[in-house]
C-alpha positions in Angstrom: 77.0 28.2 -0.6 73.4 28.2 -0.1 71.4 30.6 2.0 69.5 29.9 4.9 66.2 29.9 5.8 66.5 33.4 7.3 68.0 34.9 4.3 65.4 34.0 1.7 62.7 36.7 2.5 62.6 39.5 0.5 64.4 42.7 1.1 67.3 40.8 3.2 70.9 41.0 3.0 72.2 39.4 5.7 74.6 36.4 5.5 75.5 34.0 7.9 79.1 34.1 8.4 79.2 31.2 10.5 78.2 28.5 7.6 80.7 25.9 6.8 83.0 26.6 3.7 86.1 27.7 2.7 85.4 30.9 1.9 83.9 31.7 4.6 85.6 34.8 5.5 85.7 36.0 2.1 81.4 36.0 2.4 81.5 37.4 5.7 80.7 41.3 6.0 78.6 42.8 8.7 76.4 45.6 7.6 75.9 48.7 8.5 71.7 49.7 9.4 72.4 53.2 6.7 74.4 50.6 4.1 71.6 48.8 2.5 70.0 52.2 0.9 72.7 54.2 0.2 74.6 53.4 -3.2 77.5 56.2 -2.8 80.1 53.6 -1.5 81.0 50.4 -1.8 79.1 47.6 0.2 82.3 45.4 0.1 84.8 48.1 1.7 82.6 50.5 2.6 85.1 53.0 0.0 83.2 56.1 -1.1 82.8 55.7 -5.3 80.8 57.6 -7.7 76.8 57.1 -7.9 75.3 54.7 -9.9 78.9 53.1 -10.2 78.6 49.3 -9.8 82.9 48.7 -9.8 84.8 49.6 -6.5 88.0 50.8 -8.1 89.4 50.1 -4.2 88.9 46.6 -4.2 87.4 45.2 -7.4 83.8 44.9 -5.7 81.5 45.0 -8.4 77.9 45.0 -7.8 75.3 43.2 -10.3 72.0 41.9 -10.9 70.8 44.0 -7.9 67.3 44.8 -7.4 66.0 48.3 -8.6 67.1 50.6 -6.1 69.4 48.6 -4.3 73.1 48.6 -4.3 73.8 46.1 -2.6 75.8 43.9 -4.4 73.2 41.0 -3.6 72.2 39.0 -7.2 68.3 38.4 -6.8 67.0 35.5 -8.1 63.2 34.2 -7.4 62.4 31.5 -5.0 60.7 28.9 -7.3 57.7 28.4 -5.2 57.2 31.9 -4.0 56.7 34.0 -6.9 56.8 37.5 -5.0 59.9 36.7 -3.3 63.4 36.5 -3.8 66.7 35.1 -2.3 69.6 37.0 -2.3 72.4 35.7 -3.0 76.2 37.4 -2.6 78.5 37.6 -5.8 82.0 39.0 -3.9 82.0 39.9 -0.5 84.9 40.8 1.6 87.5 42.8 -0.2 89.9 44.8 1.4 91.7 47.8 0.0 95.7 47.0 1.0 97.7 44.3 -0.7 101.0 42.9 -0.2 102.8 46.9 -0.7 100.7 48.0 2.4 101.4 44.9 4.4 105.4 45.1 3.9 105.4 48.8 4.9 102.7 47.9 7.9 105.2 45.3 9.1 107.8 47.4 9.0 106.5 50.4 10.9 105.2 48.5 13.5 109.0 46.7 14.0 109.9 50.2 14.8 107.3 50.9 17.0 108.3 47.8 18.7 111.7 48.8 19.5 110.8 52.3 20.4 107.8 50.6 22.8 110.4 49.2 24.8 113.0 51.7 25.0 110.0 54.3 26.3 109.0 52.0 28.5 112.2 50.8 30.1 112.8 54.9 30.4 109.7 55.6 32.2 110.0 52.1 34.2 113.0 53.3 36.0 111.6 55.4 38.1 109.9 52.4 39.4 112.4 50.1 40.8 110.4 48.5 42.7 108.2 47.4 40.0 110.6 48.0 37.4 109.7 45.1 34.5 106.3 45.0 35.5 105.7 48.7 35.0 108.2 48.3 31.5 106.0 45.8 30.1 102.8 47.2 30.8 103.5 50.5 29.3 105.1 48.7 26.1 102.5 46.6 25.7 99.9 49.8 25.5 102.4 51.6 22.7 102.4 48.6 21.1 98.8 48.5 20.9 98.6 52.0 19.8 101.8 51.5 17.4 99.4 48.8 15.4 96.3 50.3 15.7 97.5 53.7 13.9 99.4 51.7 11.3 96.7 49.3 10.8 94.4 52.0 10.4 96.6 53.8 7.8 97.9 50.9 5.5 94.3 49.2 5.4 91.4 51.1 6.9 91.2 54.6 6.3 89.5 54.6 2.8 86.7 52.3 4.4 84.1 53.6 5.4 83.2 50.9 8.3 86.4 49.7 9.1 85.6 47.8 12.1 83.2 45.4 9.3 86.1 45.0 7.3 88.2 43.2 9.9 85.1 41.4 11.3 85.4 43.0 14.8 81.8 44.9 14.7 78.5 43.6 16.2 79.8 42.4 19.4 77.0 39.5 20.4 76.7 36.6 21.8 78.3 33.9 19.6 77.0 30.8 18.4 77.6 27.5 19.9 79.4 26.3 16.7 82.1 29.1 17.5 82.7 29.1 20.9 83.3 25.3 20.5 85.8 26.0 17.7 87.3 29.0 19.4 87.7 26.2 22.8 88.8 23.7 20.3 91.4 26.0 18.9 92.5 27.0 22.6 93.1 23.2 23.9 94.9 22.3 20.5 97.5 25.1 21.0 98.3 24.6 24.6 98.5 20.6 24.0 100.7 21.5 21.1 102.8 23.6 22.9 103.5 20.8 25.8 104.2 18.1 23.3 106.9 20.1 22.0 108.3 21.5 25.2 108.3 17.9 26.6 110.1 16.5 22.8 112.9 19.2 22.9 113.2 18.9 26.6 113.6 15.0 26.4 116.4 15.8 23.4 118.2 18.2 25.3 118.0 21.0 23.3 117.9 23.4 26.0 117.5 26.4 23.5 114.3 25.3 22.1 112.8 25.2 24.8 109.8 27.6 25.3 110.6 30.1 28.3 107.9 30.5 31.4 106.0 33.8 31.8 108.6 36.1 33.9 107.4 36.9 37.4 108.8 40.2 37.5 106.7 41.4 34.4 103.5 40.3 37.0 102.1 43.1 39.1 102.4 42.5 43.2 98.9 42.5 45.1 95.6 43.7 43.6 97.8 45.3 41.0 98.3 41.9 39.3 94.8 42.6 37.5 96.8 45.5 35.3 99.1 42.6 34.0 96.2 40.6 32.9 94.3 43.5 31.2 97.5 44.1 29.6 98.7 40.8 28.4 95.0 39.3 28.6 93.1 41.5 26.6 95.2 44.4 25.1 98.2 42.2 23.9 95.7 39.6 21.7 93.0 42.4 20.9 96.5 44.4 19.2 97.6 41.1 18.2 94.9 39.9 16.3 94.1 42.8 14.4 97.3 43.0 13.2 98.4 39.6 12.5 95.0 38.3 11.4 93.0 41.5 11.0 95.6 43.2 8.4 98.0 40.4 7.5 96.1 37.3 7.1 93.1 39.7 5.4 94.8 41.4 3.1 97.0 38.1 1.7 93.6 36.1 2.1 91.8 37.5 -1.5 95.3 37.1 -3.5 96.5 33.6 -2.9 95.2 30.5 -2.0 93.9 30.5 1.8 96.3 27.8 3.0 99.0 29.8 1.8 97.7 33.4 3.6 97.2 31.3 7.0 101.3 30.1 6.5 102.5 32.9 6.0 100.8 35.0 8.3 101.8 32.5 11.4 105.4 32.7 9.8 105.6 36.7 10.5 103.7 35.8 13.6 106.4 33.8 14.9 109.0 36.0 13.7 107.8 38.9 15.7 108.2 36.7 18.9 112.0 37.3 19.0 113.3 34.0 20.7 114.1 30.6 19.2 112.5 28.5 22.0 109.0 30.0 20.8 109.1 30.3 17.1 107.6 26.9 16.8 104.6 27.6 19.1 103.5 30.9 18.6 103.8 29.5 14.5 101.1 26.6 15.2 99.4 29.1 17.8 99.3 31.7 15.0 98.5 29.0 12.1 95.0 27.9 14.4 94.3 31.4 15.3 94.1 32.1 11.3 92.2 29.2 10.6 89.9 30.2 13.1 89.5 34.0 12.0 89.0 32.0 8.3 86.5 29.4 9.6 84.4 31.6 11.5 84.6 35.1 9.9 85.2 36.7 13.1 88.0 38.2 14.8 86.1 37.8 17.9 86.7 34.4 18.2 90.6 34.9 17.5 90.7 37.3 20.0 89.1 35.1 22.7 91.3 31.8 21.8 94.4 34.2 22.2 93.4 36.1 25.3 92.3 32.8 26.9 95.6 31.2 26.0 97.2 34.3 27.4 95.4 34.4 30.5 96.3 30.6 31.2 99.5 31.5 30.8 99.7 34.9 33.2 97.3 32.7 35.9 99.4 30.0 36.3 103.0 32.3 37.0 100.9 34.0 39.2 100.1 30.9 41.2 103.3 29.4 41.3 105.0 32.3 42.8 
């Protein structure tokens, strides 16, 4: 990977995590404005480590040919026709602190919060009968958010010191043309794949493969409906995707190869989806949405592609009924 133009002046650290490659993601690590001149943690995970200590015992960042005075982890090498500068070029970026221990026990706390979402939920949703699933599944979907967000943050993100760099959900900005159209071409190819293989296993009959609708009772009535798409719009793929992607598809991503980590992670994805007729789907969904977070080095753009193919989804029940 070679640097950009904006990357070879001198003193600079940034790296463009939208630059074709396959390890894209793995290069991809925002910075924080107090990072570049302070050598007490690691720039990698952002884990605390002893001064003067170029080896991140947390994830195996290890810092060298710096510039005097800089801890970096950026190599400098000079530019050959500019003798005072330098480029900077990145040895290991990216590493994470949780493996596959973290991730089993991550996955398994947040299938009990799961359960325990929905049986608070259908308790406090009782006393609304008149509203009864849409109340249940708003509520659930807000535990369940809260559920992943304190496991994530235990299993993976408390010995960082920016945690929101290490999932690449910091610097909200306007994204680049190359992402948006990858995060639209991501959208159309799940929803295209999703109707070729409802119209396939509808055309063969098999009736129980056969992806189920949005519920209308889980949709708010009135002006109310915009709680439903803040829930399953916005709260439902920014949980999601942090969990899924963020934690599972992050942490697998620096120990095995990448095709592998994107597998795998859709396979849990689908798994967590609880019904035969979707399995399939939310496994190419969830496949794409990897690839994307891999591609582009931001969760961002997984979050949009999922929330958009969510709101599709939400918009069109709504309609119809």
């Amino acid at each position: 990977m070679q640097p950009n133009d904006d990357n070879l002046r001198l003193g600079t650290n940034s790296v463009d995590p939208h630059e074709s490659g396959d390890n894209t993601l793995e290069l991809a690590v925002s910075e924080s404005p107090h990072q570049k001149n302070d050598p007490s943690f690691c720039f990698s995970c952002g884990r605390d480590r002893a001064l003067g200590q170029n080896y991140c015992p947390g994830c195996g960042y290890e810092s060298v040919g710096t510039v005097a005075g800089d801890d970096s982890g950026i190599a400098a090498e000079p530019i050959p026709n500019g003798p005072t500068a330098t480029r900077r070029v990145p040895r290991r970026m990216g590493g994470v602190t949780w493996g596959g221990g973290q991730i089993i026990l991550g996955v398994i706390v947040v299938v009990f919060a799961l359960f325990s979402a929905a049986m608070v939920a259908s308790l406090v949703a009782s006393v609304y009968p008149e509203q009864e699933d849409a109340v249940a599944t708003w509520i659930s979907v807000h535990l369940m958010a809260l559920g992943i967000f304190a496991t994530v943050w235990y299993f993976g993100l408390r010995h960082a010191r920016f945690p929101l760099a290490v999932l690449r959900l910091s610097r909200v900005q306007r994204p680049r043309k190359r992402t948006v159209l990858m995060m639209l071409g991501v959208l159309a190819t799940s929803l295209f794949a999703t109707s070729v293989y409802a119209g396939v296993v509808d055309s063969l009959g098999w009736g129980i493969l056969i992806p189920p609708s949005v519920e209308p009772d889980i949709i708010f009535d009135g002006p109310a409906m915009l709680l439903t798409f803040q829930a399953l719009a916005f709260i439902t793929p920014l949980s999601e995707e942090v969990f899924f992607r963020g934690f599972i598809f992050r942490g697998l991503l620096p120990k095995m190869n990448p095709w592998v980590a994107i597998t795998v992670s859709a396979l849990v994805f689908s798994l967590f989806h609880l019904s035969i007729g979707v399995m399939i789907p939310i496994f190419i969904t969830g496949f794409l949405l990897a690839w994307l977070y891999w591609r582009t080095g931001s969760l961002w753009a997984a979050v949009g592609a999922h929330a958009g193919q969510n709101a599709l989804a939400v918009g069109l029940q709504a309609l119809s009924t």
